[in-house]
C-alpha positions, 0 to 999 in steps of 0.5 A, a space after each residue: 751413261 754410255 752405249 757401252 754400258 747401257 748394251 752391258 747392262 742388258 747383256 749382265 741382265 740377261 746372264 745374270 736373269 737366265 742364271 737365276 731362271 736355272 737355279 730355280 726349279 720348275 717353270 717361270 712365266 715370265 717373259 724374255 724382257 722381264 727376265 732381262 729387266 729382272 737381271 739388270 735390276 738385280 745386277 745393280 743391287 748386288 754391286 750396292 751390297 758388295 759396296 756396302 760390305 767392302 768387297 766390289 773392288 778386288 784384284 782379279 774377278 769379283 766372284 763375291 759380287 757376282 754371287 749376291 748378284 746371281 742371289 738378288 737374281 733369284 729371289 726376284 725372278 722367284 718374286 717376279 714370276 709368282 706375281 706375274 703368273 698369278 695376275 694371268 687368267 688360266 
């Protein structure tokens, strides 16, 4: 791994993170760092399963790969923020 690709995972992590904090409605108690890891985490799953069903490599910008991205984002920051705002004591 580059620098290059190392700084854009983080920059992909943290669009993609703050889309899906967005998306969802009401408030997620999860950190800035998180969300990035979240995004990052949810990025490379996304390509994985636009590999898996042929659709990663097309002309022009991949929007499909882009939404299951923003879809793996969502559902694990909904995850991430219900059990990081269930193990904080009120």
């Amino acid at each position: 791994m580059t620098i290059q690709s190392i700084i854009g995972a983080i920059v992909i992590g943290l669009i993609i993170g703050a889309l899906a904090r967005l998306i969802l409605p009401g408030k997620q108690n999860i950190p800035i760092w998180l969300t990035i890891v979240v995004g990052i985490v949810a990025a490379f799953i996304g390509t994985g399963i636009a590999r898996w069903i042929g659709v990663a490599d097309t002309s022009g910008i991949d929007w499909i790969e882009i939404l299951l991205q923003l879809g793996a984002a969502v559902v694990l920051v909904g995850i991430v923020g219900g059990l990081y705002g269930s193990r904080r004591v009120h």
